[in-house]
MARSEPA-624281 format. One line per 3 residues: number of its first residue (from 0); their letters; for each residue x, y, z of C-alpha. Coordinates in nm, 3 decimals. Layout:
N
NUM = a = X:Y:Z | ...
//
This chain:
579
0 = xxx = 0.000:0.000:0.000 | 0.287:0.237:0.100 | 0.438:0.177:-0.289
3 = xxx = 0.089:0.237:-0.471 | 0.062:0.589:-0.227 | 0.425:0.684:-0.309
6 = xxx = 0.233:0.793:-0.655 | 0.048:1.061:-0.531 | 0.295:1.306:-0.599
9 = xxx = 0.183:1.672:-0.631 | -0.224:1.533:-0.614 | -0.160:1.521:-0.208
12 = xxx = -0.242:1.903:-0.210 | -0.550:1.813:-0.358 | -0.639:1.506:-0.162
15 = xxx = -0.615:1.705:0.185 | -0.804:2.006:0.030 | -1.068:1.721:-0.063
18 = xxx = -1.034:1.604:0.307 | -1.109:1.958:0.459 | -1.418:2.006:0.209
21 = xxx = -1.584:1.703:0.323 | -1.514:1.739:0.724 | -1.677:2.160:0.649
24 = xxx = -1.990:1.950:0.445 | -2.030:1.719:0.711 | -1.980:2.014:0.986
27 = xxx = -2.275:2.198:0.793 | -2.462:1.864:0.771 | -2.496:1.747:1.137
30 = xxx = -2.584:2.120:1.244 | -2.884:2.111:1.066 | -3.153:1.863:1.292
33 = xxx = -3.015:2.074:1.560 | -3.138:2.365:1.433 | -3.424:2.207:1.380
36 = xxx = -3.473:2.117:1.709 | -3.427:2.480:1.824 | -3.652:2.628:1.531
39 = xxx = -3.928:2.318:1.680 | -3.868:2.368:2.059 | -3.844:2.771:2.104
42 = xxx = -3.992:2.846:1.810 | -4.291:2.671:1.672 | -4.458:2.543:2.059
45 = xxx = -4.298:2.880:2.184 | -4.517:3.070:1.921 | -4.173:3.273:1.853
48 = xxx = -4.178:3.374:1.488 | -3.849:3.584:1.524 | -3.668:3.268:1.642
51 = xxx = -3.800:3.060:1.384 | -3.715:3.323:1.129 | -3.366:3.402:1.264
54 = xxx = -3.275:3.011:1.273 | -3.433:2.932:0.936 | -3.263:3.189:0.795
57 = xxx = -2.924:3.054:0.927 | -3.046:2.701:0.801 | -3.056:2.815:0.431
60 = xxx = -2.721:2.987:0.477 | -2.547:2.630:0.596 | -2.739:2.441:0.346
63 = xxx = -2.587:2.656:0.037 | -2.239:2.635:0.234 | -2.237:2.295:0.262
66 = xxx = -2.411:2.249:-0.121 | -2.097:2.481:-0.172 | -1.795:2.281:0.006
69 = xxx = -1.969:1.945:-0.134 | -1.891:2.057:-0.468 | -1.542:2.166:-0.377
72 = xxx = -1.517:1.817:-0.238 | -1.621:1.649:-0.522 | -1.415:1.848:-0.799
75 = xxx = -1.093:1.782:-0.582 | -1.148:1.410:-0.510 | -1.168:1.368:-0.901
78 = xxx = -0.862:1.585:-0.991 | -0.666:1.424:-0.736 | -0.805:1.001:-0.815
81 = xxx = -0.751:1.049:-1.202 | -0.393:1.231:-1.120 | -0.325:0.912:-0.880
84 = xxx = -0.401:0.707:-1.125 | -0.233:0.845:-1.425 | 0.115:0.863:-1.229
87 = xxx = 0.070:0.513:-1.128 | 0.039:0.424:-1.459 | 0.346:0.617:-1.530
90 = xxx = 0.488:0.460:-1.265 | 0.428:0.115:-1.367 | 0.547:0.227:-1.747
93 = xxx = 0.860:0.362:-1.609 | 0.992:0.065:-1.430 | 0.891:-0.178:-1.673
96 = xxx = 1.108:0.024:-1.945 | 1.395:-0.086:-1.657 | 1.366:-0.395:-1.622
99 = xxx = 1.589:-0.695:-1.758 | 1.487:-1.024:-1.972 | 1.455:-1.169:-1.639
102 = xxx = 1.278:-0.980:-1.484 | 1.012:-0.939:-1.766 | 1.010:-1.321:-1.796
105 = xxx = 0.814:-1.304:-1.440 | 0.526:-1.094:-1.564 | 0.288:-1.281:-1.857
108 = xxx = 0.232:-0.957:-2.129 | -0.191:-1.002:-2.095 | -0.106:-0.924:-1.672
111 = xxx = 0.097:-0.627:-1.741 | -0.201:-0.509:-1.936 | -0.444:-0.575:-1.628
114 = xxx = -0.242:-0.433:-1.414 | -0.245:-0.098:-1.615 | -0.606:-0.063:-1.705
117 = xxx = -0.843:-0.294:-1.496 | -0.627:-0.297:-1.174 | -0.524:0.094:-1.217
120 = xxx = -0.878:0.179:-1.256 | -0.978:-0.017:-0.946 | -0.778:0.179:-0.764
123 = xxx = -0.899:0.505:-0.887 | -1.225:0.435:-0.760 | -1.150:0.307:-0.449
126 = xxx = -0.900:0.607:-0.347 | -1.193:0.848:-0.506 | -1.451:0.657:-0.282
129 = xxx = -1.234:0.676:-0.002 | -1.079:1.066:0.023 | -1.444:1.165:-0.027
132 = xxx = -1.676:0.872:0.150 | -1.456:0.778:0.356 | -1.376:1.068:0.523
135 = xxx = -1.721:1.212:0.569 | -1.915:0.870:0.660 | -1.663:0.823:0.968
138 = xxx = -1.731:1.193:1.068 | -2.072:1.221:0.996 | -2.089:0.889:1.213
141 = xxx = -1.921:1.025:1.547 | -2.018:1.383:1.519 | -2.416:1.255:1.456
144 = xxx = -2.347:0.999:1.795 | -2.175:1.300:1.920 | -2.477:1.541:1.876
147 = xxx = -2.741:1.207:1.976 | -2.511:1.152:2.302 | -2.567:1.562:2.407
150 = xxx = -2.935:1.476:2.346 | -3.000:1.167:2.531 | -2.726:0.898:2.596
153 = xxx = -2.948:0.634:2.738 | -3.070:0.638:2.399 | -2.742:0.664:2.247
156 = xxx = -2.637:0.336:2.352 | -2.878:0.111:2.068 | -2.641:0.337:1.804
159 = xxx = -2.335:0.149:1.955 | -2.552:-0.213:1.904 | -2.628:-0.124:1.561
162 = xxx = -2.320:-0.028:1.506 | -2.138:-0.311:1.646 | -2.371:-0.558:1.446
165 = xxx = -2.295:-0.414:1.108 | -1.940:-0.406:1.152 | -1.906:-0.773:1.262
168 = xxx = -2.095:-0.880:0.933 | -1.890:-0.618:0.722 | -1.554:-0.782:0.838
171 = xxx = -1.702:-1.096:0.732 | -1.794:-1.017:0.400 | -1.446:-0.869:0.343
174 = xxx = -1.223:-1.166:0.426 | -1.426:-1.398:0.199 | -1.489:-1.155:-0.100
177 = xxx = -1.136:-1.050:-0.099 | -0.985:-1.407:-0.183 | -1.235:-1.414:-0.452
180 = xxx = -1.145:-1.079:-0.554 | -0.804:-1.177:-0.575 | -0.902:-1.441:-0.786
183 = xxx = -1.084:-1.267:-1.040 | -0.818:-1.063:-1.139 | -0.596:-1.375:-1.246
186 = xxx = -0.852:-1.519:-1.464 | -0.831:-1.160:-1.633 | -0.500:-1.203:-1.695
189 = xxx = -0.613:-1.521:-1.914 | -0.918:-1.332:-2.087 | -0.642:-1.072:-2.189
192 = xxx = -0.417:-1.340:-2.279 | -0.658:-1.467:-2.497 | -0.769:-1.157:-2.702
195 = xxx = -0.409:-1.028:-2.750 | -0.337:-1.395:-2.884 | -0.639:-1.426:-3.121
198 = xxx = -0.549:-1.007:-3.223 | -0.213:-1.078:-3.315 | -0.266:-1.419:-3.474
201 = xxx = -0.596:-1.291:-3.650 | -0.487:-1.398:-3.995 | -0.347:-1.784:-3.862
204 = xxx = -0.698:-1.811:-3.697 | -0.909:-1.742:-4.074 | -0.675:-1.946:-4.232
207 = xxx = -0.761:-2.249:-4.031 | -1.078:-2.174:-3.997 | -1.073:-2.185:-3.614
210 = xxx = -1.287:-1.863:-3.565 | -1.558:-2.128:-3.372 | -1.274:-2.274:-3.140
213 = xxx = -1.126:-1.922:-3.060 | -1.478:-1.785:-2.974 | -1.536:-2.093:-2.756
216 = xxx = -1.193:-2.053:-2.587 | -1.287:-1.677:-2.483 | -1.650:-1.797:-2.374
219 = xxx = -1.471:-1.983:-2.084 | -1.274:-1.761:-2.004 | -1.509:-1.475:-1.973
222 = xxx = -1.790:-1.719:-1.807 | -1.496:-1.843:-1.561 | -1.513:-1.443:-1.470
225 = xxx = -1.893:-1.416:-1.450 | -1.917:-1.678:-1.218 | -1.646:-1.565:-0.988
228 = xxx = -1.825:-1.234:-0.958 | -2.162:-1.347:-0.953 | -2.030:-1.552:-0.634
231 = xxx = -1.904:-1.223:-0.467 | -2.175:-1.005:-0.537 | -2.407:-1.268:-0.383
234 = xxx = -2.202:-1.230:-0.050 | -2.188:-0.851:-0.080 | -2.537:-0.865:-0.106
237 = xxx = -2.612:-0.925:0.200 | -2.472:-0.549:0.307 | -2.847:-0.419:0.264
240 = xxx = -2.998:-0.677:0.434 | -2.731:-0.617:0.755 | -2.822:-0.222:0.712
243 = xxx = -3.188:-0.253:0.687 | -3.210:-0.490:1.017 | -2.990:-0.225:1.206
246 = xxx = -3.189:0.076:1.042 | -3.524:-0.077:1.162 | -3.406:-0.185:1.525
249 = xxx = -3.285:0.205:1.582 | -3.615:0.383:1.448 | -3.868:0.073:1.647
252 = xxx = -3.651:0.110:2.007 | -3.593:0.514:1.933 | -4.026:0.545:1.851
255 = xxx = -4.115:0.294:2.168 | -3.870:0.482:2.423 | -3.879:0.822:2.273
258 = xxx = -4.244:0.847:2.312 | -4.179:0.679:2.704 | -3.935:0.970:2.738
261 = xxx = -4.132:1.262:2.618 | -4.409:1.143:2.837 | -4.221:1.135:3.150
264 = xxx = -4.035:1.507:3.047 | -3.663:1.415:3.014 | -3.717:1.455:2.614
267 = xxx = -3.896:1.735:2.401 | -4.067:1.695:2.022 | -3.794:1.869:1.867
270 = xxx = -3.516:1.664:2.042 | -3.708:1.360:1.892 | -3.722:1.499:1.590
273 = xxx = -3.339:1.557:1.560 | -3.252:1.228:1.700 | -3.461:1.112:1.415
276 = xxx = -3.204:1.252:1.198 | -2.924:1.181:1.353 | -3.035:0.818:1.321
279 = xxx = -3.068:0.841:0.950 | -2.744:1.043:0.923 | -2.584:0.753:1.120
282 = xxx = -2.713:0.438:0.913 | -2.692:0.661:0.587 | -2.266:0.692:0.702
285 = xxx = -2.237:0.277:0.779 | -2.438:0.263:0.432 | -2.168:0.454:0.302
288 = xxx = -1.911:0.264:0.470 | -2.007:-0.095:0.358 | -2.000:0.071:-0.047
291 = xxx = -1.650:0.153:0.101 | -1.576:-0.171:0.248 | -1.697:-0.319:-0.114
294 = xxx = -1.460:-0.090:-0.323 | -1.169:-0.166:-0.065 | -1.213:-0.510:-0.076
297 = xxx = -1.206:-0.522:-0.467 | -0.888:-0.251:-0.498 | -0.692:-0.427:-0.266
300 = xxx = -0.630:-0.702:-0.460 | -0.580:-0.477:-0.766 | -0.334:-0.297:-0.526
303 = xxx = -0.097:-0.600:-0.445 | -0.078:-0.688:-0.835 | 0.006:-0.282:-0.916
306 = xxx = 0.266:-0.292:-0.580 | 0.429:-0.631:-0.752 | 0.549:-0.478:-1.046
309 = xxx = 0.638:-0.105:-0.861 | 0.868:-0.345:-0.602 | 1.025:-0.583:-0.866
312 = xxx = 1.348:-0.399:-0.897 | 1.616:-0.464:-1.245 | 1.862:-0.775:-1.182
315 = xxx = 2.087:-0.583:-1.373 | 2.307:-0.265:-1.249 | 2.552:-0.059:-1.406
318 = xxx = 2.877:0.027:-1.136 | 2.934:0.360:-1.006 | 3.222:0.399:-1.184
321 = xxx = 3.081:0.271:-1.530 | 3.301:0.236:-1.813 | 3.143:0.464:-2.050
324 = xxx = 3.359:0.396:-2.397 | 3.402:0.081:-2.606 | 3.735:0.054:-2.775
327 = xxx = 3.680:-0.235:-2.980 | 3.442:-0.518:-3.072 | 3.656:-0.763:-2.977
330 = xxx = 3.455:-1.051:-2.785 | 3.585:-1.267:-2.472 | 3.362:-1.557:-2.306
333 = xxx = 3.617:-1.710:-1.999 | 3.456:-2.013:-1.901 | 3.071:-1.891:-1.910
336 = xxx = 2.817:-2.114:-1.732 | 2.459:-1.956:-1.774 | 2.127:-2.058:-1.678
339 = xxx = 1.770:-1.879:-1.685 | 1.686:-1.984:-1.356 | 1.983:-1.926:-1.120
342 = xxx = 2.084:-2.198:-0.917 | 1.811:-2.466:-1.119 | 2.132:-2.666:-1.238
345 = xxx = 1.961:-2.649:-1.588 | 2.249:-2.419:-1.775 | 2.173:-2.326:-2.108
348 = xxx = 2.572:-2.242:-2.184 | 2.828:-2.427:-1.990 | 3.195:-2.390:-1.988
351 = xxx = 3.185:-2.109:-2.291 | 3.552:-2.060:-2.383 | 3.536:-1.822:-2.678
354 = xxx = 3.800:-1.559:-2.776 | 3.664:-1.348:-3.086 | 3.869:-1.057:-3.255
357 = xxx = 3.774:-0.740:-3.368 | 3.629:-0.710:-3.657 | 3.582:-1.063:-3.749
360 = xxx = 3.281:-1.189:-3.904 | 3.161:-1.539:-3.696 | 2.894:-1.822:-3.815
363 = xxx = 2.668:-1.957:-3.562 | 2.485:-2.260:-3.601 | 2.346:-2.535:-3.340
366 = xxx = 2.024:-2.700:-3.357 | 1.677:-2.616:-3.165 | 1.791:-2.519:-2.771
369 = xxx = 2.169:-2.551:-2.808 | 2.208:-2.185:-2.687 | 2.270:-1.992:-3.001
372 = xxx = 2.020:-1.664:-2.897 | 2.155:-1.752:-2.524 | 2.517:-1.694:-2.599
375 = xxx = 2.476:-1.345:-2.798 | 2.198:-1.223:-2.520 | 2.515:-1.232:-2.323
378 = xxx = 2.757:-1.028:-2.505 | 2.468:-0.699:-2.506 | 2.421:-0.835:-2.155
381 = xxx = 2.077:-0.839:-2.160 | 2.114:-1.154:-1.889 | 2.433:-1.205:-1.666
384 = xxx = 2.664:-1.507:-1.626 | 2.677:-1.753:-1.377 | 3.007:-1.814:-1.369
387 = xxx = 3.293:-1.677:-1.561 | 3.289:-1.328:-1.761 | 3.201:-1.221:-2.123
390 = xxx = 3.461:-0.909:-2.202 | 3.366:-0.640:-2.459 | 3.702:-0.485:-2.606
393 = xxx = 3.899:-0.644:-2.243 | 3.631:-0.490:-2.028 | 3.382:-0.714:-1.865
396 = xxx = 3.004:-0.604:-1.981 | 2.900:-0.584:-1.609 | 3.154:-0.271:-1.582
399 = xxx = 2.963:-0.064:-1.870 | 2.715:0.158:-1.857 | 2.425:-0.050:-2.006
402 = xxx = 2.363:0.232:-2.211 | 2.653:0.285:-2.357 | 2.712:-0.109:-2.435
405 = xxx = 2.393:-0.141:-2.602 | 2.436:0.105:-2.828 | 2.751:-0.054:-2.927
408 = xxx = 2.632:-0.393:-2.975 | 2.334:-0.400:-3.188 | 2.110:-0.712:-3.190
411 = xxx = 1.902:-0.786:-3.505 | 1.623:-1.026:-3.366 | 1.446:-1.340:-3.618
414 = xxx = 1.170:-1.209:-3.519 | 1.233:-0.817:-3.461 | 0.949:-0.566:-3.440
417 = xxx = 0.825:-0.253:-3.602 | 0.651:0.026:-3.448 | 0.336:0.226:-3.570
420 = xxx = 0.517:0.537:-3.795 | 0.658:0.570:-4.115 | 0.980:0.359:-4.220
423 = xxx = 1.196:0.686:-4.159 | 1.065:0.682:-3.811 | 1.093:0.339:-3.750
426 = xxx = 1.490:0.349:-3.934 | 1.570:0.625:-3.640 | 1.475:0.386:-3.377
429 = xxx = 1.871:0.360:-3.435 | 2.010:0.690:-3.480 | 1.744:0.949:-3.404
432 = xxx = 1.979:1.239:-3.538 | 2.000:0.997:-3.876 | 1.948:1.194:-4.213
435 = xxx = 1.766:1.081:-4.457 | 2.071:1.048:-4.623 | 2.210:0.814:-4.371
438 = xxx = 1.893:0.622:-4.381 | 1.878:0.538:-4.731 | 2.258:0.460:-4.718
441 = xxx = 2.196:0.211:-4.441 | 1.834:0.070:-4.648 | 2.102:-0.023:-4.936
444 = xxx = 2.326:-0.202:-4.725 | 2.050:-0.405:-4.607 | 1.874:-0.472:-4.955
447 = xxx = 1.571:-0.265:-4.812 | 1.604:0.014:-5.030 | 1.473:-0.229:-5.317
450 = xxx = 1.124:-0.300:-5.223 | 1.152:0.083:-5.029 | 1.154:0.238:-5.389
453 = xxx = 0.873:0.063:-5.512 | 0.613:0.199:-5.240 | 0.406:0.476:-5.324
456 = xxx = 0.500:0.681:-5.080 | 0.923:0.585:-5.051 | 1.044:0.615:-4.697
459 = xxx = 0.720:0.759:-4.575 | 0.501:0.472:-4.602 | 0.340:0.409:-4.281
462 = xxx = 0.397:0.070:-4.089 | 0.104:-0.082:-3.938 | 0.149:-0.181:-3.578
465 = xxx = 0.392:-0.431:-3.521 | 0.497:-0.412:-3.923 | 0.170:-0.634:-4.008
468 = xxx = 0.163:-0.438:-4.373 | 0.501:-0.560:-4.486 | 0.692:-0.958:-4.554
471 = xxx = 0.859:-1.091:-4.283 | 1.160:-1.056:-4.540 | 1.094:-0.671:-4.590
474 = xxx = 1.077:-0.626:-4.211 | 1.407:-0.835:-4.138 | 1.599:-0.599:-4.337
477 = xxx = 1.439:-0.279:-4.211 | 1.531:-0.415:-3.870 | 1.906:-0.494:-4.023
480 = xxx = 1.910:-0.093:-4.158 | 1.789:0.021:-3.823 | 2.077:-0.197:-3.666
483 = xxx = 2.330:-0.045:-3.934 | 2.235:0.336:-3.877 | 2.383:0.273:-3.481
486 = xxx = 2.732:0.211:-3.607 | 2.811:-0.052:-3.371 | 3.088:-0.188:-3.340
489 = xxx = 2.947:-0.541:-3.278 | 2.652:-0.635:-3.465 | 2.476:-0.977:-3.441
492 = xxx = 2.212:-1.105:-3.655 | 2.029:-1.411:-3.452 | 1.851:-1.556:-3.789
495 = xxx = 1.778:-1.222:-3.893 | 1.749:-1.315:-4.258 | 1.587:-1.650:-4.269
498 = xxx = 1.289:-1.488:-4.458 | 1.516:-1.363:-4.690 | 1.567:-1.508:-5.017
501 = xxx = 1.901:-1.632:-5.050 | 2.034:-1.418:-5.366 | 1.945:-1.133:-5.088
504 = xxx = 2.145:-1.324:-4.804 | 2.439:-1.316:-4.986 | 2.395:-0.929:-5.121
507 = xxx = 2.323:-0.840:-4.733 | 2.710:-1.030:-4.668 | 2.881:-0.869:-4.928
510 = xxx = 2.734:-0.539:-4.839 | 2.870:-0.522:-4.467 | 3.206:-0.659:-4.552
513 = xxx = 3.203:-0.368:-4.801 | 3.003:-0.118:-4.550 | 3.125:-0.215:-4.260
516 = xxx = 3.494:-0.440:-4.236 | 3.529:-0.273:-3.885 | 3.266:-0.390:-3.719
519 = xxx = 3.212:-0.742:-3.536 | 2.984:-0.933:-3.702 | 2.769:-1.246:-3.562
522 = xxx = 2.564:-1.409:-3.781 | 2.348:-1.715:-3.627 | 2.180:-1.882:-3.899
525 = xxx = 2.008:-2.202:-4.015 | 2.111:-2.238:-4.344 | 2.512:-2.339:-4.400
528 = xxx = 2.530:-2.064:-4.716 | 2.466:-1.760:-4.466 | 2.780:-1.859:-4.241
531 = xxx = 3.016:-2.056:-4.490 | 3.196:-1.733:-4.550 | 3.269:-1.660:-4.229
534 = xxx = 3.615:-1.600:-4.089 | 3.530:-1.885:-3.855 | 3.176:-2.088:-3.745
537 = xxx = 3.091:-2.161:-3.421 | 2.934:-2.532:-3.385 | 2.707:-2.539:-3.039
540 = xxx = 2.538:-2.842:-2.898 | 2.358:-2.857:-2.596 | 2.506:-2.566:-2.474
543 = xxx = 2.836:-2.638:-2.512 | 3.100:-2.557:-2.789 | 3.135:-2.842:-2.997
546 = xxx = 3.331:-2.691:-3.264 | 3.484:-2.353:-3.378 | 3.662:-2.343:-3.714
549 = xxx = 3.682:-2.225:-4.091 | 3.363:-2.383:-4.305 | 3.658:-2.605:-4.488
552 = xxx = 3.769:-2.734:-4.166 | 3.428:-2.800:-3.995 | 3.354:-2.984:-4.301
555 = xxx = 3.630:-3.240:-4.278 | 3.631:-3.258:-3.870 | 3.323:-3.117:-3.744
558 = xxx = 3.030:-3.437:-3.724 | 2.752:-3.222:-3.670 | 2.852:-2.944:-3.927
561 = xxx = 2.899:-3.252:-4.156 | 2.544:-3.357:-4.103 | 2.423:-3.001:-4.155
564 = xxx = 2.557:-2.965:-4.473 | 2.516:-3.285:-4.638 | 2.146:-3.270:-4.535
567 = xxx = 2.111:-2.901:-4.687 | 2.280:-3.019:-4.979 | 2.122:-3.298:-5.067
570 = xxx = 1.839:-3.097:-5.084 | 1.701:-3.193:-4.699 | 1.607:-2.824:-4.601
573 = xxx = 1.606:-2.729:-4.233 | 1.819:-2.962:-4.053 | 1.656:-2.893:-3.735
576 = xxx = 1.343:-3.017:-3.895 | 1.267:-3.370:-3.955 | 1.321:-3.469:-4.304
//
């Protein structure tokens, strides 16, 4: 709770200004029936006009004063609930944009989402309901006991019963919805899960005709949320019952004894009369307070789930001291064990004795979960070893400034994404001071400019999100120009052209050891003509180097780059498919 508050930023002002307008409403409120009881009393059985007019006149004055601080109440309570809720989203944003692969891999995308819209907007509500209704009920409750006590206090006392009965039922009903609560907001996280699936994979789903299984699949899902709610609402339900037994037992024991206390003097009309209202201000504040209790009970689930991602802190820290220049792309792995799960015993690299010099161009190849994309996630240290080090131009990547190594090692993903913009926006993603100039320069070296020219409108053709109006070859090389226009000096390409044709493979090679002899070049592949011209080809196997040599050499020595390429050349395709 102390995380989700820590959002309120500048909107406490507001919050305590929404505070002091409620307590001066419910001030004006519970002086009312006691006016009346004056204006009754001295007035009306006195047969004093003057008083009457002199304390009705007073009445109207309090009732547009509170009408007035009501409003103020009301307008601060929303400025400061949607500015609580709009930094929090911020707030959740902001730390996500920190976080490593690791920590990301602890959050499912679909419960991000909830967190940010359903949870966020839970919360809102709640903190609304509670600056505003929260504050006045519990006021309007003791200063309305308060007022009844000055009246009579014998018949103060059935208040406290009331009162005691509806908050015993209350707590109740709040442990048991809350687990439920809690609950509900998981299964969310699998509706979500489901429509960002079916979104994204809209065109797989029409092909296969699987619109009927896809509808069914979010029918569950959505009834598994129905029931869950229908099953808390029934319990919350029985809030009005609980208020209308108390209401009832107050007004039958406060007509039976009023009338035996009026009767025997020690109560006037008027004074019944106000305790009448007092009664109905009291029950109308626990009414109040059990909608509270209901909103509570609902946010603080949504609160834990907002506080989990706000807590989860990066694994990954640049020094103090951080080295902020790369002087080479010259690549070191000493003796690398890594695993996803520290400490599982599962490593997906063990023993990773690699020694890479600048400017060389290396072949990677390895079947399905031999730790190709594991290795080069380690060299832009987006994960940390185990054991051992991985050194950048001598320096080991935990002494850079993330930053600063990131920008020198530039990772073109297999399956890489574009963002909503034209292609010159989405080409800037790696150089955002990048003229056009440099961005058709870089489109050439990645064989983009060729289908570039043929849109209608060039390098400001707008990409649909994700890059859904283009090939997956087209978007492979925009993401391989967008890697270019950073200048790295290490660039890695994990199957970044296996929708390419292969006539455009080899242009894409010839072009960066034209472009680009400088630069450190990694190119993990499937097919043995993307990494036969390599200076040297890395062979991996269940995580473990199981060869590193020229393509001539590997062919002679190598037994699983001999299988490799006598299965792609006799024509077998995809080795890491069955033939």
């Amino acid at each position: 709770m102390k995380t989700v508050l820590g959002c309120l930023g500048r909107y406490r002002k507001d919050t305590f200004l929404c505070i002091g307008f409620a307590a001066l409403e419910v001030a004006m409120d519970i002086l009312l029936p006691f006016i009346t009881a004056i204006i009754i009393d001295d007035g009306l059985e006195a047969a004093n006009l003057s008083v009457v007019y002199r304390y009705g006149a007073l009445m109207v004055i309090m009732a547009f004063l509170g009408l007035l601080f009501g409003a103020g109440a009301g307008k601060y309570a929303a400025s400061a609930a949607s500015g609580f809720s709009a930094n929090l989203r911020e707030a959740i944003y902001t730390n996500i944009q920190t976080f490593s692969f690791s920590n990301i891999d602890k959050f499912s995308v679909p419960g991000l989402v909830t967190r940010m819209t359903t949870d966020i907007t839970n919360v809102q509500n709640a903190f609304m309901m509670i600056i505003r209704v929260a504050v006045r009920a519990p006021l309007t409750f003791l200063f309305s006991f308060i007022m009844c006590v000055m009246i009579n206090r014998t018949l103060s006392l059935m208040f406290l019963f009331a009162a005691a009965f509806l908050i015993l039922v209350l707590g109740i009903i709040m442990v048991v919805t809350l687990k439920i609560f809690d609950e509900v907001f998981h299964r969310y996280d699998d509706l979500n899960a489901s429509v960002q699936e079916n979104v994204s994979a809209i065109r797989v789903v029409k092909a296969f005709v699987r619109e009927d299984y896809e509808n069914e699949k979010f029918s569950k899902a959505s009834d598994n949320i129905r029931r869950m709610f229908v099953k808390a609402e029934g319990l919350l339900a029985f809030n009005n019952p609980a208020m209308m037994i108390a209401v009832y037992f107050c007004i039958i024991s406060l007509s039976w004894l009023g009338a035996q206390f009026i009767v025997g003097g020690s109560l006037t009309s008027g004074e019944l009369t106000s305790l009448y209202s007092y009664i109905m201000s009291l029950m109308m504040s626990l009414m109040m307070l059990s909608m509270v209790v209901v909103m509570i009970t609902i946010s603080m689930a949504s609160v834990r789930r907002i506080s989990e991602v706000l807590k989860e802190t990066p694994d990954l820290h640049a020094p103090d001291q951080a080295v902020t220049e790369v002087s080479d792309g010259s690549i070191d792995f000493n003796h690398v064990n890594f695993s996803y799960k520290h400490g599982s015993g599962k490593n997906a690299l063990s023993d990773i004795d690699l020694h890479i010099k600048s400017g060389e161009t290396i072949g990677v190849i390895g079947g399905t979960g031999s730790g190709k994309s594991s290795l080069v996630n380690l060299i832009c240290r987006l994960y940390d070893v185990d054991e051992g080090s991985v050194c950048i131009g001598g320096v080991d990547v935990r002494k850079y400034d993330m930053e600063v190594l990131r920008n020198q090692v530039s990772v073109v993903l297999q399956k890489n994404t574009l963002f909503s913009g034209t292609i010159l926006e989405n080409l800037r993603w790696g150089d955002p001071n990048a003229t056009d100039e440099a961005c058709i320069e870089a489109c050439k070296a990645a064989c983009a400019d060729e289908f570039i020219e043929r849109l209608p409108d060039g390098y400001q053709t707008r990409i649909e999100r994700g890059g859904a109006n283009v090939s997956g070859g087209q978007k492979q090389r925009l993401c391989i120009a967008r890697a270019l226009l950073k200048k790295p000096k290490i660039l890695i390409l994990d199957d970044s052209t296996s929708a390419v044709d292969t006539a455009t493979d080899a242009k894409i090679r010839a072009a960066f050891a034209r472009e680009i002899p400088g630069t450190t070049k990694i190119i993990i592949a499937q097919r043995i003509s993307s990494v036969e011209h390599a200076d040297r080809i890395l062979v991996l196997d269940n995580g473990r180097i199981d060869g590193f040599d020229t393509h001539e050499n590997l062919v002679k020595s190598n037994a699983i780059y001999q299988e490799i390429y006598e299965s792609q050349v006799k024509g077998g395709g995809d080795f890491d498919q069955p033939a």
